[in-house]
KEPATI-507002 format. One record per residue (C-alpha): residue in one letter; x, y, z. Coordinates in steps of 0.001 Angstrom, whole numbers, plus 524288, in hexadecimal, padded with zeros to 5 digits. Layout:
AXYZ;...
END
This chain:
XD4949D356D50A54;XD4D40D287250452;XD4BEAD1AE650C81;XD582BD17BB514B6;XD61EED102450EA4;XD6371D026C50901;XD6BE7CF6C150B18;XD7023CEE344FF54;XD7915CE2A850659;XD825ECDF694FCA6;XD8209CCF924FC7D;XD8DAACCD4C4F4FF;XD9485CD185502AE;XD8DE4CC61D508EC;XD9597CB98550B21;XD8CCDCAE8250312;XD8E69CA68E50F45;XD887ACB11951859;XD7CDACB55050F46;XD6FFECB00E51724;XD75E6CB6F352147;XD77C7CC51F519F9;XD6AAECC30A51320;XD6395CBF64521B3;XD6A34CCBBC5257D;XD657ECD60251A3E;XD57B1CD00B51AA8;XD58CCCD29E52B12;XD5E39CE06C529DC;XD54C0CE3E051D76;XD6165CE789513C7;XD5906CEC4D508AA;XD616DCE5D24FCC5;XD6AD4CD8C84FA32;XD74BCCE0774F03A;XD7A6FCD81C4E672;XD8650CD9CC4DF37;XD878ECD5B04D091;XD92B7CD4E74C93B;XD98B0CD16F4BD80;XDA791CD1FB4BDD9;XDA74BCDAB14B2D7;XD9F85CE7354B746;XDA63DCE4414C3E3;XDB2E7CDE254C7E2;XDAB99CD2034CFCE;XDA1F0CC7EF4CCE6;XD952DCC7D04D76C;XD88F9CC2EA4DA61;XD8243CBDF04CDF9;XD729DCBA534C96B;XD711BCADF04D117;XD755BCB35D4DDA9;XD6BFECBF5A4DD7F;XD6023CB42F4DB7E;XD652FCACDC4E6E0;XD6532CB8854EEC5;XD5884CBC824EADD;XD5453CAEDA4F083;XD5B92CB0C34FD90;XD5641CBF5B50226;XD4BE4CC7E8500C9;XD5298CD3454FFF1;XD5343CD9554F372;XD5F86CD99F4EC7E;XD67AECE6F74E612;XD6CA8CE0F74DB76;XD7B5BCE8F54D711;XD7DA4CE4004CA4C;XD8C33CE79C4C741;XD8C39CE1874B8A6;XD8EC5CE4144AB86;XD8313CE8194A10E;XD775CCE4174AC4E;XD6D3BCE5964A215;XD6F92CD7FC49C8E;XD719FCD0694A968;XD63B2CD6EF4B1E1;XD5C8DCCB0F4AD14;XD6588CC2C94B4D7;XD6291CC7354C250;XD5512CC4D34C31C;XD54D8CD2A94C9B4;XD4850CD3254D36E;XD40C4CDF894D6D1;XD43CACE7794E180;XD51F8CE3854E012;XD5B41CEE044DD14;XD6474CEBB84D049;XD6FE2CF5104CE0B;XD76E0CF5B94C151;XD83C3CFDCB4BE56;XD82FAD0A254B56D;XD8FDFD050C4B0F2;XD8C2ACF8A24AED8;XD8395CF8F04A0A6;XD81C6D03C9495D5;XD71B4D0183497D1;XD6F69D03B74A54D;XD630AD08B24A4A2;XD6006CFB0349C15;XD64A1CF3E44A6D4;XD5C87CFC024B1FB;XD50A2CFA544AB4E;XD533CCEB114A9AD;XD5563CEA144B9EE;XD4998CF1A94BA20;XD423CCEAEE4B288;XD4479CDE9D4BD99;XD3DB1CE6934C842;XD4A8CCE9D04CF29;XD4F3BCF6AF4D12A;XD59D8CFB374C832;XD6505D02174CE1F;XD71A7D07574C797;XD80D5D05C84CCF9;XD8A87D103E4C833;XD98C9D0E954CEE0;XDA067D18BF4D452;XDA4CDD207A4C9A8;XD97BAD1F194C050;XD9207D2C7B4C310;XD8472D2E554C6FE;XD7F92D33A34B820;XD8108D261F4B427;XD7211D24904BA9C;XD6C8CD2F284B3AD;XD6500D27584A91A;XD5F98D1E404B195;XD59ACD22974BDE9;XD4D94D1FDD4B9F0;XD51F6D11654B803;XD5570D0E164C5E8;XD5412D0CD84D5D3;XD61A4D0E1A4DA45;XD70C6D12564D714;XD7A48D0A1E4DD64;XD878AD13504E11D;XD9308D0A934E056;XD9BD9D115B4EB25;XDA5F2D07884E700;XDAA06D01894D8DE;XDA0BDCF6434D6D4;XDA6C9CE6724D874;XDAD1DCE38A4E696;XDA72ECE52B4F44F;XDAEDBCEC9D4FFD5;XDB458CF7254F786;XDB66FD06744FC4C;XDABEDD106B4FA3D;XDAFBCD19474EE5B;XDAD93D264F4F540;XDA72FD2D134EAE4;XD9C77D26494E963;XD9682D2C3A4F5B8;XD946CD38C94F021;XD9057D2F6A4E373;XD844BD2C124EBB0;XD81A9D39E34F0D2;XD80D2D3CFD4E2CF;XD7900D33844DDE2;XD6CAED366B4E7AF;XD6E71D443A4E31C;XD6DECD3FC64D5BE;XD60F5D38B34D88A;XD5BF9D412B4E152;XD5BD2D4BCC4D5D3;XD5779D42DE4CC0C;XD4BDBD3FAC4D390;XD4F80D31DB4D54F;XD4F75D31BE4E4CA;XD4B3DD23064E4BF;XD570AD1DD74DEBE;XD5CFFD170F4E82D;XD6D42D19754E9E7;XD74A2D0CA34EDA3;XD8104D0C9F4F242;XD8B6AD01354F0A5;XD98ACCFFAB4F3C2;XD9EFCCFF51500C3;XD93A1D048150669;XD99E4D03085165D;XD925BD08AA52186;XD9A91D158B52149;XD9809D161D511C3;XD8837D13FF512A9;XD86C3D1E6651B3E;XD8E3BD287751064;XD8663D209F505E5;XD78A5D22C850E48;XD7C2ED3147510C0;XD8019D32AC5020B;XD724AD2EC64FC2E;XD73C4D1E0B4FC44;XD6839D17324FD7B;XD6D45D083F4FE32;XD791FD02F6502AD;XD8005CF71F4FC10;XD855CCF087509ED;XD8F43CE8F050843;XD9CCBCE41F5102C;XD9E41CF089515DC;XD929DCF23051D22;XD87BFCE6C25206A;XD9142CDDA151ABB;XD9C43CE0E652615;XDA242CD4FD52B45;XDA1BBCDD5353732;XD9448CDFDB53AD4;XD8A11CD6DD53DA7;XD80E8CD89953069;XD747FCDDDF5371A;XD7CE9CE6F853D9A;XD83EFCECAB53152;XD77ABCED2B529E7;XD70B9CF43753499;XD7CA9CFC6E5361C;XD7D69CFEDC52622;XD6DC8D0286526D8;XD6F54D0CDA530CB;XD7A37D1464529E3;XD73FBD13FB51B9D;XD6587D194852318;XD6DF0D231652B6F;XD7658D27FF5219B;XD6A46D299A516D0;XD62CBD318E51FAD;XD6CD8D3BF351CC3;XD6A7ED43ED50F90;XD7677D410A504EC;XD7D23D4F8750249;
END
C-alpha cells in the first residue's frame, strides 16, 4: 500500500500581504510541499512567479518546494532556478521536443524530475521516459488561471495512469493531481489512484474556513479516500 496522500499548497493563491501567516500555517499543519507556479505568457496565457521569487522563498520556509514549470523549451532555462534537492520540478510533455534532455538536466540538480501532460495529452506520451522521473502531474484543468472547473475526464485520466504504472512496474511514481482540486474533487482524485494534491482556492485556501481547519479537513479526505483501491 502506498503512503497516504500529499499536500502541495499552491502559494500563488496566497495574498503577498498574508504570506508569514500561510507559511506559519503549512509549517504548523506539516503540508508536505510550497507548489510554485511558473509561467511564461507564451506556453501559458499568464505571466507568474519568476527565479528571484523561488530564492526568496527558499529563504522564508523550510518546506520544500514542487516546482510546476509551465514554460516553453525548459531545457535552456533549468540553470536559472538554482533547483535544490529534494524539491520536486515538473516540466510539460508539451512544452520541448527533448524532454528526456530536459529531465535528465533537473536531475542532474538533485531534484526530482516530474512530467505535466494537460488534459488531452494521452498517457503514451510517458512511455519513453519512465525511467527518467518521480512523478506525473494530471492537469484536471487547462494549465494558466486558478479557480477554473474540473474537466471531468480527467478522473478516469488518473485511474488510468496508476494502472499504467502499476503494469509497468513503476509503482513508486508518484501521481499529482492539479487543478481545482476542492474537497469533493480530492476525495474522487484519492479514490482514483492520486497521490498529492495541488491545494489551492478551493480547499485550504477558502476564505471560509479558518486555515488549520481546512487543511486538517483537506488531510482527512485525501487519507480516507486513498485507503480505498482505484477500480
Amino acid at each position: 500500500m502506498k503512503a497516504k496522500g500529499k499536500i502541495s499548497s499552491s502559494i500563488m493563491c496566497a495574498e503577498i500581504l498574508d504570506i508569514r501567516y500561510y507559511l506559519d500555517g503549512f509549517e504548523r499543519n506539516n503540508i508536505e510541499y510550497l507548489h510554485v507556479d511558473v509561467m511564461d505568457g507564451e506556453f501559458v496565457p499568464n505571466y507568474m512567479l519568476g527565479t528571484d521569487y523561488i530564492k526568496s522563498l527558499r529563504k522564508v520556509s523550510k518546506i520544500p518546494l514542487d516546482i510546476h514549470l509551465m514554460i516553453k523549451k525548459p531545457e535552456d532555462k533549468i540553470d536559472w532556478f538554482d533547483f535544490q534537492k529534494g524539491e520536486c520540478v515538473a516540466i510539460h510533455a508539451e512544452s520541448t521536443m527533448h524532454l528526456q534532455r530536459a529531465l535528465q538536466k533537473i536531475k542532474q540538480t538533485g531534484a526530482k524530475p516530474m512530467v505535466a501532460i494537460n488534459p488531452a495529452t494521452p498517457i503514451m506520451a510517458l512511455d519513453y521516459v519512465l525511467n527518467d522521473i518521480a512523478g506525473v502531474v494530471v492537469m484536471t484543468v487547462n494549465p494558466g488561471f486558478a479557480g477554473q472547473v474540473l474537466i471531468p475526464q480527467t478522473l478516469q485520466k488518473i485511474t488510468d495512469l496508476r494502472k499504467y504504472l502499476d503494469r509497468k512496474g513503476y509503482y513508486d511514481i508518484d501521481i499529482e493531481v492539479d487543478g481545482n482540486v476542492s474537497f469533493e474533487n480530492a476525495e474522487k482524485m484519492a479514490k482514483a489512484g492520486a497521490d498529492i494534491y495541488v491545494a489551492g482556492t478551493s480547499s485550504i485556501f477558502n476564505k471560509k474556513l479558518d486555515l488549520d481547519e481546512a487543511i486538517q479537513r483537506f488531510r482527512k479526505i485525501i487519507n480516507s479516500s486513498s485507503e480505498v483501491v482505484y477500480q
